[in-house]
Each structure stands twice: as structure tokens, then as C-alpha cells.
C-alpha positions as CSV (number, residue, x, y, z in Angstrom):
1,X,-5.1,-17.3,0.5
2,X,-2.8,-19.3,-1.8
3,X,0.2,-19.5,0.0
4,X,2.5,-20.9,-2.2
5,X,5.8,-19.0,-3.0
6,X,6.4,-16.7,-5.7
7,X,8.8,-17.8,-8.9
8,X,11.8,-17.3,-7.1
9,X,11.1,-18.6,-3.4
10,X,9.7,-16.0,-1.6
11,X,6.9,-15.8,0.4
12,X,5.0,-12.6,-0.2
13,X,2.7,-10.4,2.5
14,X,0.6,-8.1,1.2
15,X,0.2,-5.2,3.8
16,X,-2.9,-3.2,3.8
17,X,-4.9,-0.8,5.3
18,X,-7.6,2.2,5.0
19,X,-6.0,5.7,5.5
20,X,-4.9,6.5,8.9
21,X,-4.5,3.2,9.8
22,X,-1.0,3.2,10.8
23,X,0.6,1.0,7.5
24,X,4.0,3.5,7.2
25,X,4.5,3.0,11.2
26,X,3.7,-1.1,10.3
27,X,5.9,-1.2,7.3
28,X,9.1,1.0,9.0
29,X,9.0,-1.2,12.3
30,X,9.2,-4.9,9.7
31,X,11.8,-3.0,8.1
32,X,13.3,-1.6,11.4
33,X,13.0,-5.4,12.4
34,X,15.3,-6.4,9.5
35,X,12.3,-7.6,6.7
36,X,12.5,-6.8,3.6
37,X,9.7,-3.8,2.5
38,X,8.6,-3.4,-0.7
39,X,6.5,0.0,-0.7
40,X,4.0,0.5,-3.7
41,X,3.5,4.3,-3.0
42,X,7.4,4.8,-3.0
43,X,7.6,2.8,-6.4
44,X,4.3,4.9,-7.5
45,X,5.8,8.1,-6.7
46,X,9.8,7.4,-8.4
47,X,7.1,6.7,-11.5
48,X,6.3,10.0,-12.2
49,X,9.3,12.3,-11.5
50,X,10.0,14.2,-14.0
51,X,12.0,12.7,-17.2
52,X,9.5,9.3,-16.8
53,X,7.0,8.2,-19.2
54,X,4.5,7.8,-16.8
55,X,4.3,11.5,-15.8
56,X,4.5,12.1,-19.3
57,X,1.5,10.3,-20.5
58,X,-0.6,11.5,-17.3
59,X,-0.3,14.8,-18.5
60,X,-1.0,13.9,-21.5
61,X,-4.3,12.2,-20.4
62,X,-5.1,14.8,-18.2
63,X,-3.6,18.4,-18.9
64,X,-0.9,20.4,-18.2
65,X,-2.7,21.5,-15.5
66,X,-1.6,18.9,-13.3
67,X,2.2,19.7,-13.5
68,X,3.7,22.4,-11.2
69,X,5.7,25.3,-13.0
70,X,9.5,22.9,-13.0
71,X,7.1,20.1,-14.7
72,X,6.5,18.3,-11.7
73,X,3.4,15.9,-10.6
74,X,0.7,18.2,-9.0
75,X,-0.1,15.7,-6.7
76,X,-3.4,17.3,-4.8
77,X,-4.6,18.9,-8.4
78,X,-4.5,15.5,-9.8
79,X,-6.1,14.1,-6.6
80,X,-9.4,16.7,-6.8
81,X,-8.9,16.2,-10.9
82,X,-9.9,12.5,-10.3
83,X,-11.2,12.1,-7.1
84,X,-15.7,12.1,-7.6
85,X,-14.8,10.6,-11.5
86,X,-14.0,7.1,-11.2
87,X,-13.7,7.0,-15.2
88,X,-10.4,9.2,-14.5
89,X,-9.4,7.3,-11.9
90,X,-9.2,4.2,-13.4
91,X,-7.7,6.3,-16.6
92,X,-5.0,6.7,-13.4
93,X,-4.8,3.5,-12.4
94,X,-4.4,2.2,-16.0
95,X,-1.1,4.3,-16.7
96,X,0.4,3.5,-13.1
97,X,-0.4,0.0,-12.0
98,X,0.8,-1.7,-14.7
99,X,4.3,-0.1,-14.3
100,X,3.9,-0.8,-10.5
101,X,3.3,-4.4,-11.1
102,X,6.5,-5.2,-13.3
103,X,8.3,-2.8,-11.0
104,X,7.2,-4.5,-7.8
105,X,7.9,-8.6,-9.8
106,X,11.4,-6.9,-10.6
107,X,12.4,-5.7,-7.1
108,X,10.8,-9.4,-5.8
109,X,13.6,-11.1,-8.0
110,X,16.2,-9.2,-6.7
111,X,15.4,-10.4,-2.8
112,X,17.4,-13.0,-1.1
113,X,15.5,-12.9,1.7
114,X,12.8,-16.1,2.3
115,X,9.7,-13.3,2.5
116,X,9.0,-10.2,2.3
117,X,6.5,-7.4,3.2
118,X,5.1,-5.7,-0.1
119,X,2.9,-2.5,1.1
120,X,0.0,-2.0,-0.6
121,X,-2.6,0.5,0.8
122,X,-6.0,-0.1,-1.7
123,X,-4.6,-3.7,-2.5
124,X,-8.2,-4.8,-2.1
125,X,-9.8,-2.0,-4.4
126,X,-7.1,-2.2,-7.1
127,X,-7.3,-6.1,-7.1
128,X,-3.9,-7.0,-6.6
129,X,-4.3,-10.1,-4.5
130,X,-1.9,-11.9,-7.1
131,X,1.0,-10.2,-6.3
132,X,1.2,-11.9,-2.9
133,X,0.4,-15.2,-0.7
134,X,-1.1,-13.8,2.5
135,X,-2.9,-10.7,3.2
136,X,-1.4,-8.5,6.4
137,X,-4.4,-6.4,7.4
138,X,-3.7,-2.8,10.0
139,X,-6.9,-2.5,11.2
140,X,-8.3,0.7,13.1
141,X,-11.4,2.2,14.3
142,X,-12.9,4.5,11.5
143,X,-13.0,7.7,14.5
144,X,-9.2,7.0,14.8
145,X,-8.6,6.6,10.9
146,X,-10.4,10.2,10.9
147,X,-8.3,11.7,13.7
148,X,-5.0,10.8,12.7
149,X,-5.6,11.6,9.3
150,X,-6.9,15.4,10.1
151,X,-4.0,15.6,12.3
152,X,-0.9,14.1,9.6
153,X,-2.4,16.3,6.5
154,X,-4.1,19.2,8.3
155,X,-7.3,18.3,6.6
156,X,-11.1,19.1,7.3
157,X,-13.2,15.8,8.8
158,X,-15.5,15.7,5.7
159,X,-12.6,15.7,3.4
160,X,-11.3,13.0,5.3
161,X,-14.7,10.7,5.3
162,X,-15.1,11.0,1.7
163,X,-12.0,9.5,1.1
164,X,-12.8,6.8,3.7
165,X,-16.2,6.2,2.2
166,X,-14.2,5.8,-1.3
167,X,-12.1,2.6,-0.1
168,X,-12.9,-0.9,0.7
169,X,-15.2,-1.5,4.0
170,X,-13.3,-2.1,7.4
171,X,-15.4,-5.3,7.3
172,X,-14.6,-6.1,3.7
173,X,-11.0,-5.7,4.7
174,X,-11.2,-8.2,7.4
175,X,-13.0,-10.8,5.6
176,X,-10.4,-10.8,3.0
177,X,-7.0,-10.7,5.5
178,X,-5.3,-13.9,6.4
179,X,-3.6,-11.8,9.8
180,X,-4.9,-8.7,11.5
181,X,-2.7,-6.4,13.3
182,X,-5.1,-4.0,15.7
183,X,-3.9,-0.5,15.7
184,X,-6.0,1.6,18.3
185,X,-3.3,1.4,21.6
186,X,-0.3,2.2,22.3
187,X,3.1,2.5,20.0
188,X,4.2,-0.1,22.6
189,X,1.1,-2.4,21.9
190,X,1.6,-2.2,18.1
191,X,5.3,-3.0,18.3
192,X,4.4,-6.0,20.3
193,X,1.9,-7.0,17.8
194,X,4.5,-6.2,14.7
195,X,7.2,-8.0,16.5
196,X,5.2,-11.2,17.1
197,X,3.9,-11.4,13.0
198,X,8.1,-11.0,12.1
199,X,8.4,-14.2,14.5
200,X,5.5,-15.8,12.5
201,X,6.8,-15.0,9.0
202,X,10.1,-16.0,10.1
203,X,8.5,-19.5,11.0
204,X,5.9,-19.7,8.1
205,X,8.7,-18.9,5.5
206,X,10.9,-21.8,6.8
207,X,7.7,-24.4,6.4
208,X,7.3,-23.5,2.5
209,X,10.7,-23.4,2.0
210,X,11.4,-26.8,3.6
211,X,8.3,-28.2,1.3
């Protein structure tokens, strides 16, 4: 990818991954690390607490139905609302991502740090490549995507493959990432690997800056 800085001087990696990767273990150890973490599904979920016109229009769009009794997103009726009708989805995905992109450019302007992580799990499906320079890939074996997943949300394995089978290829996913972290050892193994890409980004941000 590009890999020139953004506006205001910051070198920006996109993380990514398919569900059950490991991304939130990824993203907390950068952070942990002392990087600066912009999370997409943090910014999508302050979008549509109650009082914002986000939630407001997707119930609007989509029904009462999908707010719980103190007018709150119904997050898993909205999921099985939109999940087999992509027309609905991108209906979604219309109302949140442009919001997401201005809050995400705002948040980037406030950094005085040299780069930054910006977390964005279907970065390759919602086409967002233009929000950073380099592509961070968490890569995984689809049995341990499947595993971990029925294990975090207590969800059947078909559940779990349909939403696998609805995102991006593992091999589509790597032809697209500039830097591939492995996640199918250890916690010790992916710290190692985590550790080594902050020493990178530490180094690569210094080069562009110095250009």
C-alpha cells in the first residue's frame, strides 16, 4: 500500500482480521505497549446510544423492533434483522460508516503520536483501505476462528461458519496485508510477534517522518 502519512503526519495501520482471530487481544497488547488504538467497533457502538442520530435513524430504517424496552440498540435483533439481506446491511452500513469515517479522521487529528493502530475488523469488505497506509493482518486457522468464537459468545458451530463464510477469504485477507501477525500458538508467541511489529512501526514511522 500507499504509505505515505495522513494530513497531519501520522502513519496509519489498519488492523484486521476475520472473527475469532484474536484482533481485541492484538489491539490491547499495541495499546498495553504504549500505541495509540483507534477502535472502529468502540466508535460504532458510542454511535448508537441512546440520544444519537444514528440510533435514531436505524430505527427509523428498520423498526422499533430493534430497540430494547429503555430505547436501546437491540444489537442481536438487528444482527438476525440484517444478517442473509445484504440490501439491509448495506442500508446499515450506509447510516454508520459514514459517521465512523469523520469520527475516526477527527480522533486521527487529535494524535501526537507519529502512528497509530486504527482497528478495523471487515476493513477489507467495507472498503476502507483509504483510511490507512499499511494493512496489519491477525491471521488464524478457520478451525480456531470457529473454536474460540463458540467458546467467547456461547454460540452453535453453524452460526459461527455463516458468519465466517459472510466475510472476506483468509486468502483474500492475506493478499491484501502489507504485515501478518500468526495467531494459532501461544499468548507468549503472539506477544512476541505484537512486540516485534511495535519495534517496526516505531522504525517505519521515523523513516516517513524524516522524509
Amino acid at each position: 500500500m500507499d504509505h505515505q502519512l495522513t494530513n497531519n503526519n501520522i502513519l496509519a495501520i489498519g488492523l484486521t482480521g476475520g472473527i475469532g482471530s484474536g484482533k481485541t487481544q492484538v489491539s490491547d497488547h499495541f495499546a498495553k505497549l504504549g500505541a495509540q488504538v483507534i477502535d472502529t467497533d468502540v466508535i460504532a457502538r458510542e454511535l448508537v446510544v441512546p440520544t444519537q442520530p444514528a440510533l435514531t435513524e436505524i430505527a427509523t430504517a428498520f423498526g422499533q423492533d430493534i430497540l430494547t424496552p429503555q430505547g436501546r440498540l437491540d444489537r442481536g435483533a438487528l444482527r438476525r434483522l440484517i444478517f442473509d439481506q445484504s440490501d439491509k446491511r448495506r442500508q446499515l452500513e450506509n447510516i454508520l460508516h459514514p459517521r465512523i469515517r469523520t469520527e475516526v479522521r477527527n480522533r486521527l487529528h487529535q494524535l501526537g503520536s507519529p502512528w497509530c493502530i486504527i482497528v478495523i475488523p471487515l476493513l477489507q469488505e467495507s472498503a476502507q483501505q483509504d483510511l490507512v497506509q499499511r494493512i496489519l493482518l491477525v491471521d488464524a486457522p478457520t478451525e480456531l476462528q470457529l473454536s474460540r468464537t463458540m467458546l467467547r459468545d456461547n454460540v452453535a458451530a453453524d452460526e459461527v461458519m455463516k458468519i465466517i463464510a459472510s466475510q472476506a477469504s483468509r486468502q483474500s485477507r492475506l493478499k491484501l496485508a502489507d504485515d501478518v501477525i500468526v495467531n494459532e500458538g501461544s499468548l507468549e508467541q503472539l506477544w512476541q510477534q505484537v512486540e516485534q511489529m511495535y519495534q517496526f512501526y516505531n522504525q517505519l514511522a521515523d523513516g516517513c517522518q524524516n522524509h
